[in-house]
N, C-alpha and C positions, 0 to 999 in steps of 0.2 A: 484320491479320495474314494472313501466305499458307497455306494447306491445312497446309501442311511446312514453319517456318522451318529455315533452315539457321545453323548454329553452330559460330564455330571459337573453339577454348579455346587461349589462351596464358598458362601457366604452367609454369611452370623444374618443378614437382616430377611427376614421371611416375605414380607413385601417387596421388596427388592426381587428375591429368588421367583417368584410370581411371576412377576412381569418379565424374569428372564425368559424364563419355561415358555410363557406365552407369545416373545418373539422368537423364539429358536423353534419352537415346536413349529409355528405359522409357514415352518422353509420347506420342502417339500423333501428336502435331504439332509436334514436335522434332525433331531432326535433326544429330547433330554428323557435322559434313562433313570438319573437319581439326583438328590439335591442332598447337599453336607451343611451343618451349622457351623461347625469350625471343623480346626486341620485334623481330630482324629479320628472322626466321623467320613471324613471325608478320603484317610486311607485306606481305613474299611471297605467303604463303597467301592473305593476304586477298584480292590485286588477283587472282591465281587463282582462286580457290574463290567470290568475292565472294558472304559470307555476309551473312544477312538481321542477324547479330548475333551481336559477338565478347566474349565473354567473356574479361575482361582483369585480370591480376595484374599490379599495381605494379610490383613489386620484383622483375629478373629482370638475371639477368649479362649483362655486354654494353650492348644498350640496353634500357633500360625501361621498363616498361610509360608511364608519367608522361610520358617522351620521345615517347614511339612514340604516343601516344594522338593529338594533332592531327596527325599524318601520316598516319594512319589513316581517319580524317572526310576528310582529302581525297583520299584514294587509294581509299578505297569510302564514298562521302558517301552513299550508302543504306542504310547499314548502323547500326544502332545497337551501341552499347558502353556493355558492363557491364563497372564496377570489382568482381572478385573480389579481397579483400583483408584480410590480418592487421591494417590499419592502422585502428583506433578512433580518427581522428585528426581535426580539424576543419580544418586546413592543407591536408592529403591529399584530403579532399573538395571543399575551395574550390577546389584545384586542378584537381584531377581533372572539377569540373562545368564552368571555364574554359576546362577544354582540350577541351571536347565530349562529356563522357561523360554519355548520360542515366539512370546508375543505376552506387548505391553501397552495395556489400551486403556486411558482413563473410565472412570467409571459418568464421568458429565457429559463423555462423547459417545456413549454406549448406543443410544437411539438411532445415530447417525453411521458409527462406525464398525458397530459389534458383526454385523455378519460379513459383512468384509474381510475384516482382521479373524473370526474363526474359518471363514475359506482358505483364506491366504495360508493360516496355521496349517492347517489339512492337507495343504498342498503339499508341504513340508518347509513353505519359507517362512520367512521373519518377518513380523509384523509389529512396525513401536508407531504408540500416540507420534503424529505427527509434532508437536510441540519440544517431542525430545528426540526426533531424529539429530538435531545438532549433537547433540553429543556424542552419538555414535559415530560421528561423522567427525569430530575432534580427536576420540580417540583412535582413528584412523591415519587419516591425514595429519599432516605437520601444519603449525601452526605456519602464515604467511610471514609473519618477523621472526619464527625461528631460524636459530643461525646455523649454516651449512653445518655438519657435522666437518671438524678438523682432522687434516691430513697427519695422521701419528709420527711422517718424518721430519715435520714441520716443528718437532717437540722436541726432537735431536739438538746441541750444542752441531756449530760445525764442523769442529774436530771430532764430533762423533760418526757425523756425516762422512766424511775424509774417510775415516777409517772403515766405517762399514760399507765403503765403495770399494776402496782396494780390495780388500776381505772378499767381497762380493764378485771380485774380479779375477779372484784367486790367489790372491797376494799372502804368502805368510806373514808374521808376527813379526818377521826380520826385516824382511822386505819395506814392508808399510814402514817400521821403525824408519828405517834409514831414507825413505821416499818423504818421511815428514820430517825428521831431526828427532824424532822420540825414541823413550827405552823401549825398549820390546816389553819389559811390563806397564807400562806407560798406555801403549798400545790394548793390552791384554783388558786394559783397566776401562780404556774406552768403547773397547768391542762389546765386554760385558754388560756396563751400563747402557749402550745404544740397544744391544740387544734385547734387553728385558725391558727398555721401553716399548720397544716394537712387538714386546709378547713373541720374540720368536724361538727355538731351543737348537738348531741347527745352522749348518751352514749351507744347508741345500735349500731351507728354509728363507734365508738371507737371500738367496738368489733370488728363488722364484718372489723373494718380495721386490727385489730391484728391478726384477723383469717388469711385473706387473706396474710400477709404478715409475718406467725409464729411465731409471736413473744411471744406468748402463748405457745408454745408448750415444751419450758424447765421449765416452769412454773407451771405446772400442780401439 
């Protein structure tokens, strides 16, 4: 963070924008340098004023904060942006962290939250309204009933199994044939189909999948 970051506020409500200025300013390392009505006032400012970090509302006539935000990142890519926002919304967020914003902080938690969540910004981390950390945290982790991801050999018939063992084992087409009672195209038929379940395109490939998942190992 610099001695004095600087901060430009774009939000439609001027009242509002007041009372930001007047808590940001009050920091002894804060700085509001310019104030935007909506999103193209607020491009403006930026590539002029190029501040360390724009404090941005959504929902503004004209263009939008939501529009205006990755044009933003590329028109002052060292700047970070905070979502100031009426929107408790989990869409609004996903959004908003897609389109480059590193922090997402209601606007009813503003008095409590705001210099927190623009420090944290500055620092370079992520800062979301605590009400919607859940969700970032769902789309992380797995849900607790979600079911294991399934084993793709598991998806094999067993005579595909069979065959892609021997095969794996170095067994030709003849070989395997005659080790099961099958036609070598018989064989040919069941290699092909286990293999394109397994997604694999060789037979060196075939190995290193039996290594990996033992199926060699009573085999030997």
């Amino acid at each position: 963070m610099t001695a004095t970051a600087r901060v430009l506020i774009a939000d439609d409500h001027a009242v509002l924008r007041s009372g930001l200025r007047l808590l940001l300013d009050a920091q002894p390392d804060l700085k509001v340098v310019g104030e935007a009505a909506d999103g193209r006032e607020a491009l403006k400012l930026a590539a002029d004023l190029q501040p360390n970090l724009i404090l941005l509302d959504l929902t503004m006539p004209g263009l939008g904060g939501m529009e205006a935000l990755p044009v933003l990142r590329k028109t002052v890519p060292a700047a970070r942006v905070l979502v100031l926002t009426m929107h408790d919304d989990e869409s609004y967020l996903r959004q908003a962290l897609q389109r480059g914003a590193s922090g997402y902080i209601l606007k009813k938690a503003a008095d409590g939250e705001l210099i927190s969540a623009v420090r944290a910004v500055l620092r370079g981390e992520m800062y979301v309204h605590s009400s919607l950390t859940k969700t970032l945290l769902e789309d992380i982790l797995p849900s607790p009933d979600a079911q294991p991801l399934a084993d793709p050999w598991d998806s094999l018939t067993d005579r595909e199994q069979e065959v892609l063992t021997l095969v794996a084992l170095g067994h030709t087409s003849a070989e395997t044939a005659d080790r099961l009672s099958l036609s070598p195209k018989t064989v040919e038929t069941y290699r092909a189909r286990g293999m394109e379940k397994l997604s694999l395109r060789s037979r060196a490939a075939l190995v290193q999948f039996a290594i990996a998942h033992g199926l060699l190992a009573d085999n030997d």
